[in-house]
N, C-alpha and C positions, 0 to 999 in steps of 0.2 A: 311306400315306407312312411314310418310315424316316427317323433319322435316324441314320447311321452314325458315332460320335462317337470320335475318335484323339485322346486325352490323355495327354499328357507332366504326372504329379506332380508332377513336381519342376522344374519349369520357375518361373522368378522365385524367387519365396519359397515355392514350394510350394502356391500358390493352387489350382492344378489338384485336388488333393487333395478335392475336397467336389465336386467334379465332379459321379460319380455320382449323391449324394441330388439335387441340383438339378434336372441333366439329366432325372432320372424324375420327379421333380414337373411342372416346364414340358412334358414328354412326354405325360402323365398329361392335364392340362388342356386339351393342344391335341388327342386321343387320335390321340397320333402313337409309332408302333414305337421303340423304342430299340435298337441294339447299342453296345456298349460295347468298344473298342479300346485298352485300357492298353498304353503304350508302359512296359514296366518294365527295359528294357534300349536305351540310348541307342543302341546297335551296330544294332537289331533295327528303327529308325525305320521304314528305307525296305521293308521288308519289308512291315511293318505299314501303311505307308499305301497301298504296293500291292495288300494285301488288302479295305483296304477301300472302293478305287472297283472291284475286280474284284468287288465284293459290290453296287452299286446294279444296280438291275434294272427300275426303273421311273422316269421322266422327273420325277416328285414327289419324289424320292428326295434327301436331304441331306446331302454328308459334311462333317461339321465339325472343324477342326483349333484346338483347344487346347492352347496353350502360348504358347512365345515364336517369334518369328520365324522362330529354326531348324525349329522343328515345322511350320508354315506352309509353309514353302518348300520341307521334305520333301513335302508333300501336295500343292503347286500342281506338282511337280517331278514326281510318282506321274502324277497328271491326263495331265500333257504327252505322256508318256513312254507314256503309255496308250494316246494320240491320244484322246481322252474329252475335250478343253475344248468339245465342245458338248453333250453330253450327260450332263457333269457337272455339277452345281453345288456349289462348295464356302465353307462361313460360317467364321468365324473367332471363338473364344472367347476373348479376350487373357487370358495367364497369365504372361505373361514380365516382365523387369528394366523395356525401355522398353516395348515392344510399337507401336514404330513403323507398324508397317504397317497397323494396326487404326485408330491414331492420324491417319493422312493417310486414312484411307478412312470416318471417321468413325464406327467400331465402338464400339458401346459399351464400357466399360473394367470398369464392372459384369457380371460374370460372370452373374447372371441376367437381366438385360435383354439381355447378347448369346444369350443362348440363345433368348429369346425372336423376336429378331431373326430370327436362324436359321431358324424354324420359318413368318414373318413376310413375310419379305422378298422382296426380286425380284433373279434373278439376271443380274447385269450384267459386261461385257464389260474386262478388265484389262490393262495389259500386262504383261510381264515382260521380263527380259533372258535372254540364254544366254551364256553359257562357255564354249564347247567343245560337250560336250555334258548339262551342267548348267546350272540356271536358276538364276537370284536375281530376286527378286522385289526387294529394297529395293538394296543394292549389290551390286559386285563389286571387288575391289583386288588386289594383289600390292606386296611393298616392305614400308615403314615399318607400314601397317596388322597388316600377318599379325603382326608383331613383338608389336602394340599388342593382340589376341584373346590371344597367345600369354600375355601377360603378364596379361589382364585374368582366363584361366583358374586360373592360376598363385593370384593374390591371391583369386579367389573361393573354391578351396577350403581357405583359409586363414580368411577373414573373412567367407566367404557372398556369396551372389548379391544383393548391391544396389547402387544408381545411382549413389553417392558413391563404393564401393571400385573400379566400372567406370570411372569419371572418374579418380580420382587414378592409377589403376594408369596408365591412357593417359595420361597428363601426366608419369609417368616413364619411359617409353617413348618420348616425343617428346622428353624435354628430353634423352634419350640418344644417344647415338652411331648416325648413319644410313649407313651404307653406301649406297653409291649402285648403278644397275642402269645399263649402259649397252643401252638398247633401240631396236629401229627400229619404228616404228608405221605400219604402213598405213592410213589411215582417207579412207573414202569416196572409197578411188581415188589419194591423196594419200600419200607418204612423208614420215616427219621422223623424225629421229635424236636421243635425250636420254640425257641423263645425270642420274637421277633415282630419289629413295629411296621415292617412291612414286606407282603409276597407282591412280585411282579411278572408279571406274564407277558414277552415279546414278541410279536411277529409282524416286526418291520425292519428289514435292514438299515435303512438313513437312521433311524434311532438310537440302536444298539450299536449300530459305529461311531456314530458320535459320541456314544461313550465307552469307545476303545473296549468291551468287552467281547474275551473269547468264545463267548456263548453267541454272537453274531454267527457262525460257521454253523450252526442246528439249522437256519435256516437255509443253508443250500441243501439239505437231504429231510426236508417236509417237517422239521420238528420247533417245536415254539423253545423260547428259552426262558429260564426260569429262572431267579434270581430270589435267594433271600437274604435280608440286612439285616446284621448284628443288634444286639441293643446297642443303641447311642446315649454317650452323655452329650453337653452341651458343646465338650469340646473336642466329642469324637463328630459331631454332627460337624460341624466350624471343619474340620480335615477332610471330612467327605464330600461337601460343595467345594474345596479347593481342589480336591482329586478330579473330582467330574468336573468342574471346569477347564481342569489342564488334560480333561480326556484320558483321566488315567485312573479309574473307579475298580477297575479290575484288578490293582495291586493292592488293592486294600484288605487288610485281613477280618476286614469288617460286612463282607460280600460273598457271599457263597452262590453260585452259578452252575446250572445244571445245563443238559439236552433234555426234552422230555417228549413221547409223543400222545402220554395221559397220566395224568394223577387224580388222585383225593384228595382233598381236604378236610380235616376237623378242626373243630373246636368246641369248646362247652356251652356252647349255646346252642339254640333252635335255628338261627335264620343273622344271616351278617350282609352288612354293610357293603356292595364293591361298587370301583370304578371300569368300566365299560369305553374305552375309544373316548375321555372326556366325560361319559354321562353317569350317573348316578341310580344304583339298584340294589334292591336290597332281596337277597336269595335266601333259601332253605339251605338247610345242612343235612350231609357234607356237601362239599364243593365238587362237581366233578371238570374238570378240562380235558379239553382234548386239541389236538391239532389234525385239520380239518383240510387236506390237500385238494387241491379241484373243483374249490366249494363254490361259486361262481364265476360268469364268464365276465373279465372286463374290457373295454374296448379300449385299445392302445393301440402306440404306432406300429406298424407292418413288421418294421426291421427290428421291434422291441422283444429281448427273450422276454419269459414269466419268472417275476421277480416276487421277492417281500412284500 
C-alpha cells in the first residue's frame, strides 16, 4: 500500500507544514509507502494532483489531499477528470481556515488522527457538483459571493488566513453596494427570469444547516440546492446578516430556494466570473450545473453513512 500524500503548506495557518514528519511516522507504523507531493506553487495545484492519481497503481493505494478545501476540490476535480472515481480512493487531511468539507464528513480536524484514518478507513461513495466542466465539492456561486472571496483574499494578505478576518472582510462586502445580474435560469426543464446580486449552489449539509434553510433536505435524495437573493438595499442587506446570523435566512422574503438536479444559466454576456469551493474562475456561457451522485470514493470512518 502507498499513500500518495498532496499538501498545500500553507493552507490555513500553515498547519500543513509538519505534514511530512507526521505523515512518516503514522507511514512508518502502519508499514505503509509514503510519497510526498508538495504543492509549493499555488499555480502548479492541478498539475500536481494529476500526477498523483496518474501514480496509484494498485486498488490498496491512497491519495490524500491536505489542505483547505480548495486543495480537496483540486484532487476530487484531478479524480473526476481522470474517470478514476472507482478506482481511486481519496482521504482528506484538513489544513485550511474552516475546513468544511472534512467538517460534514466527520474528518478528524487532528492532523494525526486524520492521517491515521487515512490509512484506516473504508472508502465510501460522495457526491459532487459540476460547473461546466469543473467540480465543487461544497459550493458554487456567481454575483455577490465572488465580490465576498475577492475581498476575503484582499484582507488575508494583509492580516493572515484566519476565521474572524474571513467573517469581517464578508460582512463588508455584503453591507456594500450589490449590483444586481439580470439572469434566465433553466432548471429541471422549468425557465424563470431574476434580477439578482447573487446565485448559490449547495452541496453540503453542515453549511445549509447552519443556515436553517429548507432546501438542506435536496440533499438527502442526490440534488444540490439552489438559492437565489433578492436585490438588497443597504438595509435590506443590514436584515439579512441579522437573519443568518440567528439561523434564520429562510424566512426571508428576500431568498428564493429551490431542489435542482440540473440547470442553465444565462446572462448577456460571453463568459462570467464564479466562485468554486473558495476559489476563483471565470467560464463560458451559459452556465451548465449538475449534481453529480457517486462522483468519488472518500475514505471515512467504517461506521460512517455517505453524507453531503
Amino acid at each position: 500500500m502507498t499513500l500518495h500524500l498532496v499538501y498545500n503548506g500553507k493552507s490555513g495557518r500553515g498547519a500543513a507544514s509538519e505534514l511530512p514528519t507526521l505523515a512518516a511516522k503514522v507511514c512508518e507504523q502502519h508499514g505503509v509507502r509514503l510519497v510526498l507531493y508538495p504543492i509549493l506553487d499555488p499555480k502548479s495545484i492541478n498539475l500536481i494532483a494529476e500526477k498523483a492519481v496518474a501514480a496509484v497503481t494498485d486498488e490498496s493505494d491512497v491519495v490524500a489531499a491536505a489542505g483547505g478545501d480548495g486543495t480537496i476540490r483540486a484532487m476530487a476535480h484531478a479524480i473526476i477528470r481522470a474517470h478514476r472515481s472507482q478506482s481511486v480512493k481519496l482521504a482528506v487531511i484538513p489544513c485550511g481556515t474552516f475546513n468544511l468539507f472534512a467538517r460534514a464528513h466527520e474528518i478528524p480536524l487532528d492532523i494525526e488522527k486524520a492521517l491515521e484514518l487515512a490509512l484506516t478507513g473504508t472508502a465510501q461513495a460522495v457526491r459532487a457538483g459540476r460547473m461546466n466542466d469543473e467540480t465543487f465539492i461544497l459550493n458554487a456561486s456567481l454575483g455577490l459571493y465572488v465580490q465576498v472571496i475577492r475581498e476575503r483574499r484582499e484582507q488575508a494578505k494583509r492580516f493572515g488566513r484566519h476565521q474572524i478576518v474571513a467573517i469581517l472582510s464578508s460582512l463588508k462586502t455584503i453591507l456594500g453596494r450589490h449590483p444586481s445580474m439580470k439572469v434566465t435560469i433553466t432548471r429541471d426543464g422549468e425557465e424563470s427570469t431574476f434580477e439578482t446580486p447573487l446565485i448559490f449552489f449547495g452541496n453540503n449539509a453542515l453549511q445549509l444547516g447552519n443556515l436553517n434553510l429548507a432546501v438542506s433536505e435536496c440533499l438527502n435524495h442526490d440534488k444540490l440546492a439552489m438559492i437565489v437573493l433578492g436585490q438588497l438595499s443597504t438595509r435590506k442587506a443590514v436584515a439579512l446578516v441579522a437573519r443568518g446570523a440567528l439561523n434564520s435566512l429562510d424566512k426571508s422574503q428576500d431568498v428564493e430556494s429551490f431542489c435542482m438536479t440540473s440547470c442553465s444559466i444565462q446572462l448577456r454576456k460571453r463568459q462570467v466570473r464564479v466562485a468554486l469551493d473558495g476559489e476563483l474562475f471565470t467560464l463560458p456561457l451559459p452556465l451548465s450545473v449538475q449534481s453529480c451522485p457517486n462522483a468519488f470514493r472518500l475514505v471515512k470512518a467504517p461506521q460512517q453513512q455517505s453524507m453531503a
